[in-house]
C-alpha positions in Angstrom: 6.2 15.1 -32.4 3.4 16.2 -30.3 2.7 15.3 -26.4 0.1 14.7 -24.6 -0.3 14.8 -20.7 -2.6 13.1 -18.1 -2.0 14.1 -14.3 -4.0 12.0 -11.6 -4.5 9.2 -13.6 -5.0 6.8 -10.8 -3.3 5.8 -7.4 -1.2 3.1 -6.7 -2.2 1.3 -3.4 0.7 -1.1 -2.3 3.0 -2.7 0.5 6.9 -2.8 -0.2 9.5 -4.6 2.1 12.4 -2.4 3.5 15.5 -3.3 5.9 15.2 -0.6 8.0 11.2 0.2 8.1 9.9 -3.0 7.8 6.6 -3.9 5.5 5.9 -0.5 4.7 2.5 0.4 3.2 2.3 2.9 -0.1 0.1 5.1 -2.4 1.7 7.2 -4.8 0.2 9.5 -7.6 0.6 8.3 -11.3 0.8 10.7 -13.5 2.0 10.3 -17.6 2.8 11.9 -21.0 2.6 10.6 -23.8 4.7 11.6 -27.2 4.3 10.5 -30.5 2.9 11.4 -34.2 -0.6 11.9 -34.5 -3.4 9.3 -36.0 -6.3 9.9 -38.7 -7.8 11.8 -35.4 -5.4 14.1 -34.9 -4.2 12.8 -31.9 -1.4 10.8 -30.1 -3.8 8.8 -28.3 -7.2 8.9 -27.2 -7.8 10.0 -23.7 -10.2 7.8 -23.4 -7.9 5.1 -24.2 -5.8 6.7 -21.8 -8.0 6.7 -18.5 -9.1 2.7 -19.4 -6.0 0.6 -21.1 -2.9 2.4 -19.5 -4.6 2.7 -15.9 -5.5 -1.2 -16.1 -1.9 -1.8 -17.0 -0.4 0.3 -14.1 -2.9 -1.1 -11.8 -2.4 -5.1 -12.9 1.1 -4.5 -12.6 1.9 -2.7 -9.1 -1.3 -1.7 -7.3 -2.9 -4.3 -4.2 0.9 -5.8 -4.2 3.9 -6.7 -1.9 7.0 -5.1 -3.6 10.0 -7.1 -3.1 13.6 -6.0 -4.0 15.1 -9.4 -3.9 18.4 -8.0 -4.2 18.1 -7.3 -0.3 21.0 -8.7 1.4 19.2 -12.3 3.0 16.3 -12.1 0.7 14.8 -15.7 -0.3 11.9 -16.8 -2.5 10.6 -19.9 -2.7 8.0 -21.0 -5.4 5.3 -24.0 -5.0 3.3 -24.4 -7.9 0.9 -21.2 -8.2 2.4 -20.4 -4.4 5.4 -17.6 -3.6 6.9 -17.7 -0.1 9.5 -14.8 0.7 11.5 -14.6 3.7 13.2 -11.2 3.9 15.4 -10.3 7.1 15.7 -6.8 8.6 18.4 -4.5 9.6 16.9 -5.3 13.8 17.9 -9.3 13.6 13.9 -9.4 12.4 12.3 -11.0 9.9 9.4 -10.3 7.5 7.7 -13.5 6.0 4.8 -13.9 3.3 3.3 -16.7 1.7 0.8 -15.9 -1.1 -0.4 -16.4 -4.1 2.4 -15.6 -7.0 0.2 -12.8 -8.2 -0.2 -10.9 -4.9 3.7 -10.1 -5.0 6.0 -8.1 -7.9 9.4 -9.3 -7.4 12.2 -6.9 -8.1 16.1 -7.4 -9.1 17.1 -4.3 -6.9 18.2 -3.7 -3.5 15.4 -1.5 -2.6 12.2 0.0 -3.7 12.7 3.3 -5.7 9.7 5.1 -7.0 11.6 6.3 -10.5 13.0 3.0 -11.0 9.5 1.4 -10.7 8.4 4.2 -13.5 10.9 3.1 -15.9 10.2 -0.6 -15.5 6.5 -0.1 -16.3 7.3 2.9 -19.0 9.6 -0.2 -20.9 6.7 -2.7 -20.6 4.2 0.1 -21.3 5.4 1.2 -24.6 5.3 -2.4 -26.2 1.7 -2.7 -25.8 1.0 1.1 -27.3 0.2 1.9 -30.8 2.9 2.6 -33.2 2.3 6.1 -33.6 3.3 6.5 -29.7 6.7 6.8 -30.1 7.9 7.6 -26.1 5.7 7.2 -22.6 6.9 9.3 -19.3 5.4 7.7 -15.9 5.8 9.7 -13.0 5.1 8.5 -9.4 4.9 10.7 -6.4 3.6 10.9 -3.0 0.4 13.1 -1.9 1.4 16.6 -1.1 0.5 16.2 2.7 0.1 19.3 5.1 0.0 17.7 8.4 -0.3 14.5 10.4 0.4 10.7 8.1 1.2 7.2 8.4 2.0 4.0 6.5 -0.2 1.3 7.6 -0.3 -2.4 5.8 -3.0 -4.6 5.9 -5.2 -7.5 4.4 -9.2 -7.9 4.0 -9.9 -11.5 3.9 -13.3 -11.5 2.6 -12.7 -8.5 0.0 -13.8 -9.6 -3.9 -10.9 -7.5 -4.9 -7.3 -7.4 -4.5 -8.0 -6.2 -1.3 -7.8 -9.3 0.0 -4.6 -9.5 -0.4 -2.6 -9.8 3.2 0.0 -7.3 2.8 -1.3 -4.3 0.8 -1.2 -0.7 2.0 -1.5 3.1 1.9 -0.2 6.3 2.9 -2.6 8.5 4.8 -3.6 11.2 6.6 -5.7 11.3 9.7 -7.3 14.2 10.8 -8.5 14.2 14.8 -11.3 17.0 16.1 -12.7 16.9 19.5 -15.4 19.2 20.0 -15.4 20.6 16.6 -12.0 21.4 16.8 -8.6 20.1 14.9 -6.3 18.5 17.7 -2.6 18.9 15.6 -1.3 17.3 19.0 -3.6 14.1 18.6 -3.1 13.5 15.1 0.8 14.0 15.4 0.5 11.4 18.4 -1.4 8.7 16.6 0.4 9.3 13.2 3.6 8.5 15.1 2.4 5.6 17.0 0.7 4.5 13.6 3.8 4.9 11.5 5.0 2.1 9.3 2.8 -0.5 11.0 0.5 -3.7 10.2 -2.6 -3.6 10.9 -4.0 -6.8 11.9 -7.6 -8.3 12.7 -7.2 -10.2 16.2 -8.7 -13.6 14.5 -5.9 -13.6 11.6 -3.3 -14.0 14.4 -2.4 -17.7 14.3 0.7 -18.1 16.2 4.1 -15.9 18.5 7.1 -17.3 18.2 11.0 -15.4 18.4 13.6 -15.1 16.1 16.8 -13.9 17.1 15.3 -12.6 20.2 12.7 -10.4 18.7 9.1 -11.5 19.6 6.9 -12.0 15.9 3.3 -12.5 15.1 2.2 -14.4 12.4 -1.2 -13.9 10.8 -3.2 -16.0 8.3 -6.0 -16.5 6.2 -7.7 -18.2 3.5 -9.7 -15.7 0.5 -11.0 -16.3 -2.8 -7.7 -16.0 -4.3 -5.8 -18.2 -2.2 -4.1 -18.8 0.7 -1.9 -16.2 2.5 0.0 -15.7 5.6 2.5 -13.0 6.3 4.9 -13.1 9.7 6.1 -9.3 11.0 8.1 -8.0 14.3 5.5 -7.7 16.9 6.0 -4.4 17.9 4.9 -3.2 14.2 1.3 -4.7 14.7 -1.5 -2.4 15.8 -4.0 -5.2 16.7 -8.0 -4.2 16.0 -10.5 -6.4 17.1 -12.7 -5.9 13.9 -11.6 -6.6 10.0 -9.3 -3.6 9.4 -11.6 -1.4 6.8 -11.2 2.0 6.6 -14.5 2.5 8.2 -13.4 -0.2 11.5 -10.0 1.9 11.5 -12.0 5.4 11.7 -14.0 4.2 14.3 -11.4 2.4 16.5 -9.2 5.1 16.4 -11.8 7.8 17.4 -12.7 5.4 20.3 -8.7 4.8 21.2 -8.8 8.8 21.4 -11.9 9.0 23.6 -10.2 6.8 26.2 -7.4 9.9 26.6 -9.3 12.9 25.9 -12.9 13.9 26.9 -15.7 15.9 24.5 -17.0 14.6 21.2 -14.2 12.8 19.6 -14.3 12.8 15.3 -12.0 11.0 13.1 -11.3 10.9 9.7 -9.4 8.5 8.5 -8.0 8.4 4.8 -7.2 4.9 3.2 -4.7 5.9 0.0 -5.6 9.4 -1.5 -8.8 11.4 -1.3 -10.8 8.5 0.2 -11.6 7.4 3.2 -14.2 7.2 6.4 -15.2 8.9 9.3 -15.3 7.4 12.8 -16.9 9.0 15.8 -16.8 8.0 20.0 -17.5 10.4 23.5 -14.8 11.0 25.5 
């Protein structure tokens, strides 16, 4: 049997709920092999076949989504028609909600997201739609290799054309902080940290406070091209920007957030996911 291997193939961008963390935004790297017997080409599968059918899959599946483990203690689903509400309570006496449309969300019979458990769900899915030939599929997920300063940040861009506009989607990213042409380890460790499993919100979506079980909540909503969607997180998870939360609008709030406690030329760049990203620049 021969194998075949791709590395990098794409990047899943996602959100996942967790007891302890919250609504925790994701990116991990997708890589895959592929065994089998070869065709009238000589091959197990085309790597052009490769890079197009099995990155769709992996993407239709997982990436732009809320991953739920509804076997979290307290975890409830609701379904209206084409509409999913979730309500999932956390370890603090808080309590994540999301309403959305059924597609923005991959519901889960575990307890808790798990990155190999997620591989074999989509390997078991993936190999029914391969050719014959392909007689075993390995996916592998796995963080960015990351020397220095990250956070995981959730967000949603209403008036995105893609699955972006999807409320509770996220990334895991770096941010790098220079002032005066010079890396600032100190700064990016600071604003990693004060970054770190949050929800980025745009001021407008915020539609309502209220408390549960003493713990003050925001709720946020909107309506996009695919639907309706509203999501309801602890309020001290929500870094508030007054702009729509793009990369670019992150970049350049941060870099003026940093110019307000540092002086010199202030540079940000701030990555959204893996190797992408935007730059964001202010005068301290």
């Amino acid at each position: 049997m021969a194998k075949l291997f791709v590395d990098n193939l794409t990047v899943m961008d996602f959100s996942f709920l967790d007891r302890e963390r919250g609504v925790v935004g994701e990116s991990w790297i997708v890589d895959i092999e592929l065994a089998g017997d070869l065709d009238d080409q000589g091959m197990v599968f085309d790597f052009g076949h490769v890079k197009k059918q099995i990155k769709q899959f992996i993407d239709a599946q997982a990436d732009h989504r809320l991953l739920v483990p509804g076997a979290s203690p307290g975890c409830s689903t609701r379904a209206s028609g084409e509409e999913l509400t979730i309500e999932f309570p956390l370890s603090s006496g808080a309590v994540i909600r999301h309403r959305s449309p059924r597609d923005a969300v991959l519901l889960l019979a575990a307890d808790s997201i798990d990155a190999r458990q997620i591989a074999e769900d989509l390997q078991a899915q993936l190999i029914n739609i391969l050719p014959d030939n392909v007689r075993d599929v390995r996916i592998m997920l796995r963080p960015e290799a990351i020397d220095g300063a990250y956070f995981h940040y959730t967000h949603g861009l209403q008036k995105h054309l893609g699955q972006c506009q999807r409320i509770a989607h996220g990334h895991r990213s770096r941010i790098e902080v220079s002032v005066d042409g010079e890396r600032r380890a100190e700064l990016e460790a600071r604003w990693a940290d004060r970054l770190s499993d949050i929800y980025i919100a745009t001021e407008h979506h915020i539609v309502e406070t209220f408390e549960h079980n003493g713990i003050e909540h925001l709720q946020l909503a909107y309506t996009a091209a695919q639907g309706d969607f509203a999501i309801s997180v602890p309020q001290d998870q929500v870094f508030v920007m007054p702009l729509v939360s793009t990369v670019e609008n992150i970049a350049i709030h941060l870099a003026e957030q940093v110019g307000t406690e540092t002086s010199g030329s202030v540079l940000v760049k701030a990555f959204e996911g893996v190797g992408k990203g935007a730059f964001g620049s202010a005068s301290g």
